[in-house]
LUMDOSE-588948 format. One record per atom (N, C-alpha, C): residue in one letter; residue number from 1; x, y, z. Coordinates in Angstrom, 1 decimal, m for minus. Layout:
N
 residuo num      X      Y      Z
       a NUM      X      Y      Z
...
This chain:
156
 residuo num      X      Y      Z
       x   1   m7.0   m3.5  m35.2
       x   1   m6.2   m4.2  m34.2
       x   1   m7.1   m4.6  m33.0
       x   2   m7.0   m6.0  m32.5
       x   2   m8.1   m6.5  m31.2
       x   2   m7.4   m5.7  m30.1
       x   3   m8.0   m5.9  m29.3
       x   3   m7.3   m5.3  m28.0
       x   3   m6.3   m6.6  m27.3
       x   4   m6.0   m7.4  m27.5
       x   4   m5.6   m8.5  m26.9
       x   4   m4.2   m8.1  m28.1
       x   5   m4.0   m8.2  m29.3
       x   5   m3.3   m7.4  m30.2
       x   5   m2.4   m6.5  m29.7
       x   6   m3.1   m5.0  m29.4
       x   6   m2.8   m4.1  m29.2
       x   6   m2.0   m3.8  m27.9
       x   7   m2.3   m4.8  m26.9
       x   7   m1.5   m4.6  m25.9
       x   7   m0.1   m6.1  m25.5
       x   8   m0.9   m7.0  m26.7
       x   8    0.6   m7.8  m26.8
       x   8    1.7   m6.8  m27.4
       x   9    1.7   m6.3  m28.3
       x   9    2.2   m5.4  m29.1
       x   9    2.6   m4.2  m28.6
       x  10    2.0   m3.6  m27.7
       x  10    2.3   m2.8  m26.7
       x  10    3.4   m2.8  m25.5
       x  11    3.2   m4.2  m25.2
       x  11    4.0   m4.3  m24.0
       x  11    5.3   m5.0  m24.5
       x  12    5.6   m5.5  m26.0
       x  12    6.3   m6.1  m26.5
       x  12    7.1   m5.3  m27.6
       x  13    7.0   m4.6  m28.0
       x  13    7.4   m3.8  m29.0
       x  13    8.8   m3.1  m28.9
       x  14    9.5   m3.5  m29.7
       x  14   10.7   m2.6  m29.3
       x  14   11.9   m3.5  m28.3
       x  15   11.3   m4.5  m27.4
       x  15   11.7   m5.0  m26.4
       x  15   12.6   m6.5  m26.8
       x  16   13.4   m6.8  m25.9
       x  16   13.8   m8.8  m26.6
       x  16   13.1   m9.2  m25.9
       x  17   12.5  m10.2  m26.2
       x  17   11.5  m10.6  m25.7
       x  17   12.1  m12.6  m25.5
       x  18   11.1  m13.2  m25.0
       x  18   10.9  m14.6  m25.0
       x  18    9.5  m15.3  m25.3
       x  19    9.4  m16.4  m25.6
       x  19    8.1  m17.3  m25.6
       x  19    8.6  m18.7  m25.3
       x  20    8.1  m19.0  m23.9
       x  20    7.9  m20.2  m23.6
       x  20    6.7  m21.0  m23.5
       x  21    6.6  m22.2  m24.9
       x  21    5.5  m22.8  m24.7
       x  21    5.5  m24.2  m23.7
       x  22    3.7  m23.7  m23.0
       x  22    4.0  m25.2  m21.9
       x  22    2.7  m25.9  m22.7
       x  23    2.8  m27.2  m21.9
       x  23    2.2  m28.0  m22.1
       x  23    2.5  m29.5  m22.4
       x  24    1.7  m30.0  m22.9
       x  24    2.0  m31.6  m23.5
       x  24    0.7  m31.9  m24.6
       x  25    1.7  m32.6  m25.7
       x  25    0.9  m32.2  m27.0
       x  25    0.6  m33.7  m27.3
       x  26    0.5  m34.6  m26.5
       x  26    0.0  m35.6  m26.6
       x  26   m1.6  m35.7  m25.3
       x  27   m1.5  m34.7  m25.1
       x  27   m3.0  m34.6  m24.4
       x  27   m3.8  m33.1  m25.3
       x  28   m4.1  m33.3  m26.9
       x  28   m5.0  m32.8  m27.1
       x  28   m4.2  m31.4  m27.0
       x  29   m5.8  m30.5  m26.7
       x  29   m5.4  m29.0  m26.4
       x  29   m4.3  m28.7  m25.2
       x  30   m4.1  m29.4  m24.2
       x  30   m3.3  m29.1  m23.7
       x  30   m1.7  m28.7  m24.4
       x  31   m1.2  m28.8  m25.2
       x  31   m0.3  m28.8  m26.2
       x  31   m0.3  m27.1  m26.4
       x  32   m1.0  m26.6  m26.2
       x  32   m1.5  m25.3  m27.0
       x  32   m0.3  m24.6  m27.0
       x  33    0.4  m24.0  m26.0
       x  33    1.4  m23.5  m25.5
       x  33    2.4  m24.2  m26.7
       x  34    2.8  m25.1  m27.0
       x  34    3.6  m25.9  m28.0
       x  34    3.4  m25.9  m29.2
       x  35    2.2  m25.6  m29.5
       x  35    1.8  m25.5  m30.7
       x  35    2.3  m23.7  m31.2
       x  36    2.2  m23.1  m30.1
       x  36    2.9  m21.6  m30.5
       x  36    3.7  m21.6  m30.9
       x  37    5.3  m22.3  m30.3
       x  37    6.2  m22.5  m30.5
       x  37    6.4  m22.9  m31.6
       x  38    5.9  m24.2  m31.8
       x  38    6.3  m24.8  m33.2
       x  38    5.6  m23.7  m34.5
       x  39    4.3  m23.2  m34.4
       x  39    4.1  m22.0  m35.3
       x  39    5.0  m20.9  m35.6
       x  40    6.0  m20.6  m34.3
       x  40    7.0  m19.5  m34.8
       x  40    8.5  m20.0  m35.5
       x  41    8.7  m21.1  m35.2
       x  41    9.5  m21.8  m36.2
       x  41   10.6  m20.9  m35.8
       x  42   12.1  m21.6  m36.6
       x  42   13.4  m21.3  m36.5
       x  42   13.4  m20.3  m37.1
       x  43   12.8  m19.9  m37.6
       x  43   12.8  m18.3  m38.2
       x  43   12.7  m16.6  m37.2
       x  44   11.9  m17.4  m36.1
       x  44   11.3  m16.1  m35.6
       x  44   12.8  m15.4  m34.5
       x  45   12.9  m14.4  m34.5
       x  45   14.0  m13.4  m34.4
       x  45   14.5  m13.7  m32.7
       x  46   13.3  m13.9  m31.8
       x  46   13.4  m13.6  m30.8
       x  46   13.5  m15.2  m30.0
       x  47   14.4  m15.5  m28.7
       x  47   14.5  m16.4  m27.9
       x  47   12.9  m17.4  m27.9
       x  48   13.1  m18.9  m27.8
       x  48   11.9  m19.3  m28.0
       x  48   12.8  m21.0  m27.4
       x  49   11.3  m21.6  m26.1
       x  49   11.3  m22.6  m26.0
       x  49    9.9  m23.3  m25.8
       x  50   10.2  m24.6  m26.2
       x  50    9.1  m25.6  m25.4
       x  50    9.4  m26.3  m24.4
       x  51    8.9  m25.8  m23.1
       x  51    9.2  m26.6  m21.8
       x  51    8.4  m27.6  m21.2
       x  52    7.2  m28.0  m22.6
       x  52    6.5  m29.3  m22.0
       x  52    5.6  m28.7  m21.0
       x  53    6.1  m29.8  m19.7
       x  53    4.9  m29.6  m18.6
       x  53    5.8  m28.7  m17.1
       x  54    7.2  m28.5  m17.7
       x  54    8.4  m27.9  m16.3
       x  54    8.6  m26.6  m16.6
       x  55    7.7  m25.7  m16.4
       x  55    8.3  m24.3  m16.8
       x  55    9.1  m23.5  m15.6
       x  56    9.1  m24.6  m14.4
       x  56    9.5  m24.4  m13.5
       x  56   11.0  m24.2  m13.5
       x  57   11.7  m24.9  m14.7
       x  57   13.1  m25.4  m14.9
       x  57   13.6  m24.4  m15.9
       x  58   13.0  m23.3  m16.0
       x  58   13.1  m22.7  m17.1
       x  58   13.3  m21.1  m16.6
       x  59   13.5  m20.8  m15.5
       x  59   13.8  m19.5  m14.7
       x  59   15.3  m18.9  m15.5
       x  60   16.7  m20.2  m15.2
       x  60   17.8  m20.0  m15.8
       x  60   17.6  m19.6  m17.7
       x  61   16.8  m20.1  m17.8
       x  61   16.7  m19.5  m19.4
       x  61   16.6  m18.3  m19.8
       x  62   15.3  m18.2  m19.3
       x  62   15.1  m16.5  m19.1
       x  62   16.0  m15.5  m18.7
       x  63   17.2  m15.7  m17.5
       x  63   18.1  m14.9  m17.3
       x  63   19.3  m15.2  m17.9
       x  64   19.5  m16.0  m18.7
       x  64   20.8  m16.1  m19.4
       x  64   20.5  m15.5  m20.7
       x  65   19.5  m15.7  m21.2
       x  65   19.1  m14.7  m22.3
       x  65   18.9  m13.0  m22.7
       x  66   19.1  m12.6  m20.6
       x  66   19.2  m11.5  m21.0
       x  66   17.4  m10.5  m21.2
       x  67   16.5  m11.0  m21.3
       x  67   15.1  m10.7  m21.9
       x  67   14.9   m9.4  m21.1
       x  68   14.1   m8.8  m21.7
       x  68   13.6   m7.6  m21.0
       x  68   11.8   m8.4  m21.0
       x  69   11.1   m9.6  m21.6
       x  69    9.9   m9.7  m21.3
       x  69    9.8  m11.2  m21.2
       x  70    9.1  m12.0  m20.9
       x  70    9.0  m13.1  m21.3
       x  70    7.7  m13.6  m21.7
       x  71    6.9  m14.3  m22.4
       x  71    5.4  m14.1  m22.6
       x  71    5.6  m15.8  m22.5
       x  72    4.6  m16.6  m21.3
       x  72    4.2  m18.2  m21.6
       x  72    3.1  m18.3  m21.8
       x  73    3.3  m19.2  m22.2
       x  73    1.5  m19.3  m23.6
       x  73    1.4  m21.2  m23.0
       x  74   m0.1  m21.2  m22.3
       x  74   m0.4  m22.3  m21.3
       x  74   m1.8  m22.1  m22.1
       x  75   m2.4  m23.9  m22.2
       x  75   m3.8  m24.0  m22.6
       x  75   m4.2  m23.5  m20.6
       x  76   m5.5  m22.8  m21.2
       x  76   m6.0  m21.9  m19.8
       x  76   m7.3  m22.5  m19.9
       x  77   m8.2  m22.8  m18.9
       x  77   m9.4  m22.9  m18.9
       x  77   m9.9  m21.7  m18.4
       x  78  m10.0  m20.3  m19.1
       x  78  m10.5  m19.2  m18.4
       x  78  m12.1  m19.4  m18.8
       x  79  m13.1  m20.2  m18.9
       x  79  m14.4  m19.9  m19.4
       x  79  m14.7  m19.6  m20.9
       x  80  m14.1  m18.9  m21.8
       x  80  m13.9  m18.6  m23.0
       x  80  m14.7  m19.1  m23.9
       x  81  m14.4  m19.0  m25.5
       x  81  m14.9  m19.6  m26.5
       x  81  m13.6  m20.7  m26.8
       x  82  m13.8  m21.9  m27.3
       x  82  m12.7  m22.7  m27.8
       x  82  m11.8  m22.3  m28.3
       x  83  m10.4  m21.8  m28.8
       x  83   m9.2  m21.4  m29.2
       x  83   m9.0  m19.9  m28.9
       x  84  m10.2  m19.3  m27.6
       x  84   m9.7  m17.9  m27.6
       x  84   m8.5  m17.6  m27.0
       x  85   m8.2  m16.5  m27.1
       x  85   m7.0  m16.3  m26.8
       x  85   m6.7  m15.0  m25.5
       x  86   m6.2  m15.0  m24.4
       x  86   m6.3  m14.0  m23.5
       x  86   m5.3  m13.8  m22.7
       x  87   m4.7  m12.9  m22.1
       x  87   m4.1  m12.3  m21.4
       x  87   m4.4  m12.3  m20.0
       x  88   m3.2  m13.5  m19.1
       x  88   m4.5  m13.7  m17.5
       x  88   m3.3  m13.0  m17.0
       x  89   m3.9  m13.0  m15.8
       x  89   m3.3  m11.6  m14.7
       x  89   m2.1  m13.1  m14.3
       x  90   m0.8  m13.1  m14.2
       x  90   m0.2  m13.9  m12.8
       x  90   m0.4  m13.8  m11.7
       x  91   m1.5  m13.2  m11.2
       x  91   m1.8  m13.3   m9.6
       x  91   m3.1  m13.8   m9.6
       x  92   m3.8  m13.9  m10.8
       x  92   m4.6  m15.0  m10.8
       x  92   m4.3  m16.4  m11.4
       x  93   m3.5  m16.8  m12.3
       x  93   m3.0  m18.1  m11.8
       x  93   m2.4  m18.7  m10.7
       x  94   m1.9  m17.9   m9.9
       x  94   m1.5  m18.0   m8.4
       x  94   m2.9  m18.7   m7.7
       x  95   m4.0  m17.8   m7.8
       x  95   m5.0  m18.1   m7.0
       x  95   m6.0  m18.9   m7.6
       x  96   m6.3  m19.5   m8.4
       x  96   m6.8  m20.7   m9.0
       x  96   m6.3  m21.6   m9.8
       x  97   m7.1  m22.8   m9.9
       x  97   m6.5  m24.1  m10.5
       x  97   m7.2  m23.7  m11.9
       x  98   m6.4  m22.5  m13.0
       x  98   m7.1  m22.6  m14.4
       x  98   m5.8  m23.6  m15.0
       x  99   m4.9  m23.6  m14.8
       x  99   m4.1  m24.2  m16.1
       x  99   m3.7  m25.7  m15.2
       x 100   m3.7  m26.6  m16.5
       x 100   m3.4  m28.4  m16.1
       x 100   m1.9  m28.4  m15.2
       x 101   m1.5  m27.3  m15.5
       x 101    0.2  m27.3  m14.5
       x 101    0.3  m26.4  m13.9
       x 102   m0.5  m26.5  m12.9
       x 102   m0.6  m25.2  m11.4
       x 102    0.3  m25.3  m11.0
       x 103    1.1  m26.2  m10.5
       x 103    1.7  m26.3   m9.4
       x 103    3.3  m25.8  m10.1
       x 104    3.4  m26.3  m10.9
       x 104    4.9  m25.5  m12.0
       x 104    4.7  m24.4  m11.8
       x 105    3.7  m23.6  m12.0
       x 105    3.5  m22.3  m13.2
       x 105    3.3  m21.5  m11.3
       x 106    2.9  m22.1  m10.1
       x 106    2.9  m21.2   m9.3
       x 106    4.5  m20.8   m9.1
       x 107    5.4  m22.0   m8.8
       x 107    6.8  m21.7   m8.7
       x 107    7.4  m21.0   m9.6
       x 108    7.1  m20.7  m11.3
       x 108    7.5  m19.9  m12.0
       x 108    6.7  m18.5  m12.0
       x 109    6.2  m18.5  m11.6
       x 109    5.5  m17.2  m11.1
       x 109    6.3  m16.4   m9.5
       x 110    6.4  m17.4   m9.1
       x 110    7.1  m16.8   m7.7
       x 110    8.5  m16.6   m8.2
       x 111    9.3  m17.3   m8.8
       x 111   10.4  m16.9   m9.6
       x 111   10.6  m15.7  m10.5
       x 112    9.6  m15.5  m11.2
       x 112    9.5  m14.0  m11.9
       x 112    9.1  m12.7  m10.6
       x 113    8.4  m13.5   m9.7
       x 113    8.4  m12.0   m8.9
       x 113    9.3  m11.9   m8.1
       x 114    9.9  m12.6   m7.8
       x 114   11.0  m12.4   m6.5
       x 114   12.0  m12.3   m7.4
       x 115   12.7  m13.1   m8.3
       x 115   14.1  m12.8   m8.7
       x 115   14.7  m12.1  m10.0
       x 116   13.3  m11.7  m10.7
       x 116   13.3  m11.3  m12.3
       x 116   12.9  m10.0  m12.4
       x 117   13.6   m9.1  m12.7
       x 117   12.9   m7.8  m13.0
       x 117   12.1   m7.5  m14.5
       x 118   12.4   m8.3  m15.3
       x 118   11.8   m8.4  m16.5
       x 118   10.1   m8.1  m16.4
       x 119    9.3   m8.1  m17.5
       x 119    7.6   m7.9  m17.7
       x 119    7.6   m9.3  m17.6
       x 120    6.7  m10.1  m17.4
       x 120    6.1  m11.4  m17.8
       x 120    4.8  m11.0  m18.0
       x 121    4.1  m12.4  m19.2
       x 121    3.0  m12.2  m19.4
       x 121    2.8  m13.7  m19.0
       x 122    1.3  m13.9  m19.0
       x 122    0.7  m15.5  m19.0
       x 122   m0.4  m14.9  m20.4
       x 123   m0.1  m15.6  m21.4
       x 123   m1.1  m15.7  m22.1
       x 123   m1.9  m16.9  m22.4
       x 124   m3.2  m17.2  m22.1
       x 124   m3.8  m18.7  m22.1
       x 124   m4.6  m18.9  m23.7
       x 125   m5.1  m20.0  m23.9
       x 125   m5.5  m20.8  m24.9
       x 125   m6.9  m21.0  m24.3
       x 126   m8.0  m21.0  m24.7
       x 126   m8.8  m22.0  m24.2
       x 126   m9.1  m23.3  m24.8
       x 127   m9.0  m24.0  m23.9
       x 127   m8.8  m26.0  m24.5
       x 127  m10.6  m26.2  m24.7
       x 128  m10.7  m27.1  m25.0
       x 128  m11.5  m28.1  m25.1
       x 128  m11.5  m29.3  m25.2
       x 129  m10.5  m30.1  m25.5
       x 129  m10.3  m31.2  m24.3
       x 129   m8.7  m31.5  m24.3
       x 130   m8.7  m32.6  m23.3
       x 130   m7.6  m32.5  m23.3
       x 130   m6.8  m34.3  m22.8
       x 131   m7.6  m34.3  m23.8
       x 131   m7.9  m36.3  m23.6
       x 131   m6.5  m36.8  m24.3
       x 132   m6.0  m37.7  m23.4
       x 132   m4.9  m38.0  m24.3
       x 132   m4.7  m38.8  m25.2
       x 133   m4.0  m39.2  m26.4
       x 133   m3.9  m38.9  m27.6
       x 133   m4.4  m38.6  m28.8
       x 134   m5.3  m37.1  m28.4
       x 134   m5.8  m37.1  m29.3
       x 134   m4.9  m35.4  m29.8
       x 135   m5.8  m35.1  m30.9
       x 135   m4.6  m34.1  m31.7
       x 135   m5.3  m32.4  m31.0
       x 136   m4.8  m31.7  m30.9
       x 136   m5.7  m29.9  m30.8
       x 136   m6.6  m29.9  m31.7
       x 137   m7.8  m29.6  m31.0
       x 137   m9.4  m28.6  m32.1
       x 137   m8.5  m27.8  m33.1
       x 138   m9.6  m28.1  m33.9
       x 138   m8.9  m26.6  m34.9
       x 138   m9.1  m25.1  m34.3
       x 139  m10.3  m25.1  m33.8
       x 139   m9.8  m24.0  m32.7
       x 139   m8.8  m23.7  m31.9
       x 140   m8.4  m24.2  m31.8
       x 140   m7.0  m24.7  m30.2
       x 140   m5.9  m24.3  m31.7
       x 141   m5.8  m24.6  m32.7
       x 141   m4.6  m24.7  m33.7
       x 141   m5.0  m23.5  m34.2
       x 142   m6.1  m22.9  m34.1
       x 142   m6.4  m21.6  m34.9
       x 142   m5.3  m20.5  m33.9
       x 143   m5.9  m20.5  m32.9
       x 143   m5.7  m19.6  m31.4
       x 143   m4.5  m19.6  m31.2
       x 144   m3.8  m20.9  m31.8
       x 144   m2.1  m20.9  m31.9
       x 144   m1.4  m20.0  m33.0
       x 145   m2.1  m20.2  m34.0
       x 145   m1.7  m19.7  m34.8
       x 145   m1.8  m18.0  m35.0
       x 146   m3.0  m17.9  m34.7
       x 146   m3.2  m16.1  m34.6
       x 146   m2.4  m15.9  m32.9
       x 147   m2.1  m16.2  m32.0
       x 147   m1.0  m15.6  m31.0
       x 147    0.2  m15.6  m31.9
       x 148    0.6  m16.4  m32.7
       x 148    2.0  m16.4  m33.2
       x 148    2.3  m15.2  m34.1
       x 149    0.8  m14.9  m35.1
       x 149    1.1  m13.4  m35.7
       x 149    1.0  m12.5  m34.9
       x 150    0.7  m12.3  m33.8
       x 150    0.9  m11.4  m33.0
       x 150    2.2  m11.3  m32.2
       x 151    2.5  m12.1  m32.2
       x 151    4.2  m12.2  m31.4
       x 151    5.1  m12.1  m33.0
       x 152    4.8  m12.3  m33.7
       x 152    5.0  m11.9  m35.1
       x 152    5.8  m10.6  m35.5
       x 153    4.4   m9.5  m35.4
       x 153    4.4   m8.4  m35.2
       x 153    5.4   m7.8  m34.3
       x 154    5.1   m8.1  m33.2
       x 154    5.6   m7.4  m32.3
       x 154    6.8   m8.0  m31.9
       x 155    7.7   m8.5  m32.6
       x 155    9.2   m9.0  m32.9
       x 155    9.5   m8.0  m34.0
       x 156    8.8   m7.5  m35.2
       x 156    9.3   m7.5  m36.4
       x 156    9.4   m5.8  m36.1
């Protein structure tokens, strides 16, 4: 088990959880976040949206659902390898411009900490481009795909 694995699965386990994917999947890797989503399909057990590029609009979801965690999965420019996959602190997307929708993701971050007792996570993608109309790297579709067995797991 990776460590990135072990502590999604850790902090998820046992719990109802959420996954909201951001992004826009007409700009390339940017989509990443969406591409999660669509990887877990109508099947997967636990609460699941795609909020695009407004995760800001998406506070009331989270609390009508009830969640004890919510995990958003944003293409991240953390430095990385192409489709890696990581676990960023929310007080560091607060304080830098890594993800294409700062300015959402700081108001949903300030929303989780002032009004949500829930865990949240920020899990990022790393993009490699994010040019529009083109499709996700297979990296970027890889990185989607292995977060989704891990939120997999730690649903089942």
């Amino acid at each position: 088990m990776t460590g990135l694995e072990e502590e999604l699965i850790g902090r998820l386990k046992g719990k109802r959880f959420g996954v909201v994917g951001i992004g826009n999947v007409i700009k390339g890797d940017d989509g990443a976040g969406c591409l999660v989503v669509e990887r877990l399909g109508n099947g997967f057990p636990m609460p699941v949206v795609d909020c695009a590029e407004v995760p800001e609009n998406y506070g009331g979801w989270v609390e009508r659902r009830e969640l004890e965690a919510v995990v958003y999965v944003d293409a991240v420019d953390f430095g990385g390898e192409p489709g890696e996959v990581r676990i960023i602190p929310l007080e560091k997307m607060m304080e830098s411009a890594t993800s294409t929708h700062n300015l959402s993701l700081h108001y949903m971050i300030r929303f989780l900490k002032e009004e949500w007792a829930g865990d949240a996570l920020m899990v990022g993608i790393q993009p490699v481009s994010m040019e529009i109309g083109a499709e996700a790297c297979e990296e970027v579709a890889a990185g989607a795909e292995r977060l989704a067995g891990i939120l997999r797991k730690a649903a089942g």
